[in-house]
N, C-alpha and C positions, 0 to 999 in steps of 0.2 A: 817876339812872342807870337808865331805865325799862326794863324787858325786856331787861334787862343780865347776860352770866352769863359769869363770869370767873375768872381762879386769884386768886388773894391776891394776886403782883405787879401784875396788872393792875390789881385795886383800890387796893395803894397808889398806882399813877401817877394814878388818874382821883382818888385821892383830893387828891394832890398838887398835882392844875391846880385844882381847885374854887376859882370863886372865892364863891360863896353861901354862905361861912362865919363869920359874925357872931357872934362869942359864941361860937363854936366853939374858940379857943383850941389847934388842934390837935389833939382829942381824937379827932376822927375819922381825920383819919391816921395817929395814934399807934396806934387801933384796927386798923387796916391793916396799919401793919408788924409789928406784935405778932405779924400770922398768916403774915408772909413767914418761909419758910424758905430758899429758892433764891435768895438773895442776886445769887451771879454772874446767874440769868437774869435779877432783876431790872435791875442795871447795865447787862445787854447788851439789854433791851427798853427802855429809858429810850435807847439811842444810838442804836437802831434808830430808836423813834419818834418822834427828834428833840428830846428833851424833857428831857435827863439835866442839863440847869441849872438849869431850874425846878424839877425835883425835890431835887437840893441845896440850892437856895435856901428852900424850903420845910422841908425838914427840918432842915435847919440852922437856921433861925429859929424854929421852933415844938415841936419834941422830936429833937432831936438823940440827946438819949438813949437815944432807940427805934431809930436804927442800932449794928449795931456799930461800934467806934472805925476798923477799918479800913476797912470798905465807904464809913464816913464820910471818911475819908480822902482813898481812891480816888475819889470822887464828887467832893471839893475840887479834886483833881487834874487832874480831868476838867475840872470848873470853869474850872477854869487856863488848862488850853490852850485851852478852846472862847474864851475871853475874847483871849487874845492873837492867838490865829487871827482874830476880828473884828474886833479894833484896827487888824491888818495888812490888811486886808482893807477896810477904813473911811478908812486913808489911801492906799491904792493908786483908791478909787473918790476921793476927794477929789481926787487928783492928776490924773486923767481929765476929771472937772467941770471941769478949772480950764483944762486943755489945750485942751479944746473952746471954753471959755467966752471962752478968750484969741484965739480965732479966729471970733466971732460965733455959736458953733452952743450953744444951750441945752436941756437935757437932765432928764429926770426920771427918778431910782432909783427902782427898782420893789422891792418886798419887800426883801432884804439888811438892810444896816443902817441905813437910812429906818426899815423896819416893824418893827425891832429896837428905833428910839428912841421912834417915835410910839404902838405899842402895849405895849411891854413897859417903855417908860422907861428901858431900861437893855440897852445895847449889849451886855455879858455874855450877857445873859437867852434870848436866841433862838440856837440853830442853824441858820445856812448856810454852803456851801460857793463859792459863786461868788456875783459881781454882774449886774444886769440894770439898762438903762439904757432909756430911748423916746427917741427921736429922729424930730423932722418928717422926713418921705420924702424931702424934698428937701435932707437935710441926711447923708445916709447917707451918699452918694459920698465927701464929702468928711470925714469922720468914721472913718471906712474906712482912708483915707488918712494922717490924723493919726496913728491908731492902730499904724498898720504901720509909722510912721517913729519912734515910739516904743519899738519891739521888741516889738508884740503880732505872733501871724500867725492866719490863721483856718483853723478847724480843719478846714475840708474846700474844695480848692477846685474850683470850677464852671466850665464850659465860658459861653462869652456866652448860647448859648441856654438854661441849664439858671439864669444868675443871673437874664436875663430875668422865667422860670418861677416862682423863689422872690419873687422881690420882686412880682409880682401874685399871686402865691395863698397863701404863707406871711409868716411876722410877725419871722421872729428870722434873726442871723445870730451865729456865735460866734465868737469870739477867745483863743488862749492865752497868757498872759503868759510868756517864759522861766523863770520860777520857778514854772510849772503852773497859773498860775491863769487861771481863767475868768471872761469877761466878755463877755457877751451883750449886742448892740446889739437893739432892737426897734422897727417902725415901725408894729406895729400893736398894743393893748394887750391881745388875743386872739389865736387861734391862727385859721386859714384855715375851721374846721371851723361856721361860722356866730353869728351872735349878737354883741351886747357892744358898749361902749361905742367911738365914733370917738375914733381919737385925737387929732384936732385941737380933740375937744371938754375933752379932757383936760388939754389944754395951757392952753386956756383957762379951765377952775376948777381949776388947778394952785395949791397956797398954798406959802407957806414957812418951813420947819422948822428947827430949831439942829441940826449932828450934828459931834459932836466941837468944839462951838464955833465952827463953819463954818456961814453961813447957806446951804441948799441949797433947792433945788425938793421938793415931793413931789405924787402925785397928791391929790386931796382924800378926806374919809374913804369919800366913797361909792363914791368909783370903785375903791380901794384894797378895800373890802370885797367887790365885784361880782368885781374881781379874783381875792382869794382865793378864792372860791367857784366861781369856772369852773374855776380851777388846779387847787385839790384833786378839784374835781369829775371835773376830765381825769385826773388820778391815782387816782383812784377812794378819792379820802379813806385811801390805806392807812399813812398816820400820824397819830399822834395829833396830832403837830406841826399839821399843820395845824387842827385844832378848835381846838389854842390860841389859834393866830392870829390866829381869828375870833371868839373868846372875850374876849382881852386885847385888840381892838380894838376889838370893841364895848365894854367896858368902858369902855376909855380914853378915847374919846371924845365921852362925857356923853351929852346929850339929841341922838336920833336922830329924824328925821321919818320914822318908819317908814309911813306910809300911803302919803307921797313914795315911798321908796326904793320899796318895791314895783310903785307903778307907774311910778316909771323904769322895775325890774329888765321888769316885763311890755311896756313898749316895745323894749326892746332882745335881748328872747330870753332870759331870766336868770333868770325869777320862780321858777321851780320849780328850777334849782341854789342859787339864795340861799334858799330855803325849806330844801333840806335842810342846807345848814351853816349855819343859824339854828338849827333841830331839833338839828343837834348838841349845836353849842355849849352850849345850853340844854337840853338833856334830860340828855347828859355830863359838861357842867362848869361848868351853873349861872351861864350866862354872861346877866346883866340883859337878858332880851329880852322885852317888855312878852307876856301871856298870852295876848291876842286876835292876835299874831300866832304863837305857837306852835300855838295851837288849829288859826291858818289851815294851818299847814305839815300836822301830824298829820291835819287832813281832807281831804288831796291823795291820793287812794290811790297813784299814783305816787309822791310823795315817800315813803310811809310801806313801801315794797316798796325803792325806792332807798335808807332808810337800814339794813334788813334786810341787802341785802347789801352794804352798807359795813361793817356791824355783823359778819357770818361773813365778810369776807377782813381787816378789821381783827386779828383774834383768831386766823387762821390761820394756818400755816408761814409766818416771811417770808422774802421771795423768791420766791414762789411766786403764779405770775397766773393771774388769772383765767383761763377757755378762754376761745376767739374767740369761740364764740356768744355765750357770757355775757357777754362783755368788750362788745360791740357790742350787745347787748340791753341793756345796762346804758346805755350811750353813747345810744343811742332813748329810752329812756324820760326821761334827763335831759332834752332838747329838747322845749320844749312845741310849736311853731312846724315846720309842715309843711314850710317853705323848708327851716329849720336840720336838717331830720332829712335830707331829699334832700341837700341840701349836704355832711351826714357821710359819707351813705353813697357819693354820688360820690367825695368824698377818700380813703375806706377801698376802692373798687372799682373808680375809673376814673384816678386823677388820678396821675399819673406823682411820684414823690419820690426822696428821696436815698438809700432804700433801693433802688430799681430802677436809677438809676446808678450805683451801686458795683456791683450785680448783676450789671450788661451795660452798661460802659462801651461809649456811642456816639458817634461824631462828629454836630456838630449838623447834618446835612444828611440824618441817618436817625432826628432825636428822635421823628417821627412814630411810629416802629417801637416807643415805648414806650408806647403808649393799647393795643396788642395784647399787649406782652409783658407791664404792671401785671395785668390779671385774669388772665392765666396765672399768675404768680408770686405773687397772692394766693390763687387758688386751691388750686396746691400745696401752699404752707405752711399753710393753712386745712389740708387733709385732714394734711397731717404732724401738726398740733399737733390734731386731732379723733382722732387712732389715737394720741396720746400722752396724750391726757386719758382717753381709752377705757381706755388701757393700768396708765393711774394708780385 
C-alpha cells in the first residue's frame, strides 16, 4: 500500500482485499481491526465501496474474533441480502439469455454475475446492482422488442432523430424491469468517448462460462480486464470495488501474456488506463502482477499523477466529485492517443446528449438548434459548478 495514508477502517478494508497474504494467517488484518474503533463508519465504507462481502468473508474466515459479535453479525446480514439480491438478479439475466437465445439473437454479460463467477468464483462475493448485456447492432431492434413484450420498458424514450443520434455515437441503452430492476443492452463494449476494443471482435474471442449451472457466453479474460479499466477509469476509480475486480481477475485467471496484453491495450487506446488499474490492483491489494510491468506503470509520469488523484478522491467525502476542471483534466491525461482526447473533448463540448434533451425538449426538424444550445449549457453549468467549488 505505497504512499498510502489512511484511518484504521480504511486499512482494515485494504487489509481485507489483500490477496499477497501467504503465511499471513490473518495476522495482518486482525492487526487492522484491533485499531478500528468507528465500527458503524467502517460497515457504511465497506457498502459505499462495494466491497462489504469480501470483507465479511474474510473476517469471518481468518479472525472473526477481532469483530464484535454484533458488527459481525450485521456484516453476515449484509452478506445475506447482497447474496440473494444476486441470485435474483442471476436468474432474471438467465431468463433473458434464453429469450433472446430462443429467437436467434446471442448475447454476452458483461461484469454482474459473469464477473461475480469468473473472478471471485462465487456469485455472493461481488456487489451489483443491475445487468449489462452486448448485443451485435444488428440484433438491437429486435431485442428491444422482445424485451418490451416481456414487461421491461426503457428508461428514457427518444424522438427518431435523437435514437438515430445514440445509436452512432453512444454504446448503451437501458431498460427497467416492473420490479425496478435494470438492465442495460450495449452495442459497443466502450462508451462513445474514444478507444477500446470492437465488439464484433469480442464476439469472436467470446469463451464459455458455467453460471448458476447454465452454460452462458462471457467476454474473454482480456477484453473483460481492458474492460474494467476504461469503466473504473470513466468513474474515476472512486471505489474500492472496482481494484477488486481487477485484482480477483487477475488473480483468477492464472498465467497472463502481459507483454500481449499491453500491446493490444496500446493498439486500441487503453495502455495507460490498464497501466493504472494494474498499479492499483498491485501496489493496493497485492494483486499477482509480474514487477517489470508494475515498474512500467510507476514510470508513466501520467499514470503515477493519475493514481494520486484516484488516491485523494478515493479517501475523500463520498459523494462528492470532482470540479469540471479537474474531472476533464483527469479524463485527458488518461487518453494517451490525440484522436481519443479531441473525441472527449468533442462529446464533453460539442456533441448534443440526453442531458440537453431533457434540458430543451425539441422537435426533430430543430435538432440542428442543439450543436448551439450543448456549449451554451455546458458552459453555464461549467461556471455554476466553478463558483461552487470556489465557494467549497
Amino acid at each position: 500500500m505505497k504512499n498510502m495514508t489512511t484511518s484504521p477502517s480504511q486499512r482494515a478494508l485494504l487489509q481485507a482485499l489483500r490477496q499477497d497474504r501467504a503465511g499471513d494467517n490473518g495476522a495482518g488484518l486482525r492487526a487492522a481491526l484491533v485499531q478500528v474503533e468507528d465500527w458503524e463508519g467502517l460497515l457504511k465504507a465497506a457498502l459505499d465501496h462495494g466491497v462489504v462481502t469480501s470483507l465479511y468473508r474474510r473476517v469471518a474466515e481468518l479472525c472473526p474474533e477481532a469483530a464484535p459479535p454484533l458488527v459481525l453479525a450485521e456484516m453476515q446480514r449484509l452478506y445475506g441480502v447482497n447474496a440473494r439480491r444476486n441470485l435474483r438478479l442471476t436468474g432474471e439475466l438467465l431468463q433473458v439469455l434464453a429469450l433472446l437465445e430462443s429467437h436467434g439473437i446471442y448475447a454476452i454479460p458483461l461484469k454482474g454475475p459473469v464477473l461475480a463467477q469468473v473472478a471471485y468464483g462465487d456469485l455472493a462475493l461481488r456487489q451489483f446492482i443491475d445487468l449489462d448485456i452486448l448485443l451485435r447492432p444488428q440484433d438491437i431492434d429486435r431485442a428491444r422488442d422482445l424485451l418490451e413484450a416481456a414487461g421491461y420498458r426503457r428508461q428514457h424514450a427518444f424522438t427518431p432523430k435523437q435514437e438515430q443520434v445514440r445509436r452512432k455515437n453512444f454504446y448503451d441503452v437501458s431498460f427497467l424491469h416492473p420490479q425496478r430492476m435494470k438492465l442495460e443492452i450495449h452495442w459497443r463494449l466502450l462508451d462513445h468517448q474514444g478507444g477500446g476494443p470492437e465488439a464484433a471482435g469480442a464476439f469472436r474471442r467470446r469463451v464459455q462460462v458455467s453460471l448458476a449451472g447454465k452454460p452462458v457466453w462471457s467476454l474473454a479474460a482480456e477484453d473483460m480486464l481492458l474492460l474494467l479499466c476504461h469503466h473504473a477509469t470513466f468513474h474515476y476509480w472512486s471505489r474500492l470495488g472496482y481494484v477488486n475486480d481487477v485484482a480477483r481477475l487477475v488473480q483468477s485467471q492464472g498465467n497472463w501474456d502481459w507483454p500481449g496484453m499491453m500491446r493490444r491495450a496500446a493498439r486500441v487506446g487503453l495502455r495507460r488506463r490498464l497501466r493504472l488499474g494494474l498499479l492499483l490492483a498491485g501496489d493496493w491489494l497485492g494483486a499477482p502482477i509480474p514487477q517489470e510491468i508494475l515498474a512500467e506503470a510507476a514510470g508513466d509520469p501520467e499514470v503515477v499523477a493519475l493514481q494520486r488523484q484516484v488516491q485523494t478522491n478515493l479517501w475523500g467525502e463520498r459523494g462528492q466529485e470532482p470540479g469540471i476542471v479537474t474531472r476533464n483534466l483527469y479524463h485527458f491525461k488518461a487518453r494517451e492517443r490525440l484522436q481519443d482526447k479531441l473525441i472527449y473533448a468533442w462529446s464533453r463540448i460539442g456533441a448534443p446528449n440526453e442531458d440537453d434533451w431533457d434540458w430543451l425538449p425539441l422537435a426533430d426538424r430543430y435538432y440542428w438548434l442543439y450543436y448551439g444550445i450543448r456549449p451554451l449549457r455546458v458552459a453555464t453549468q461549467g461556471f455554476v459548478m466553478l463558483l461552487r467549488d470556489r465557494v467549497r
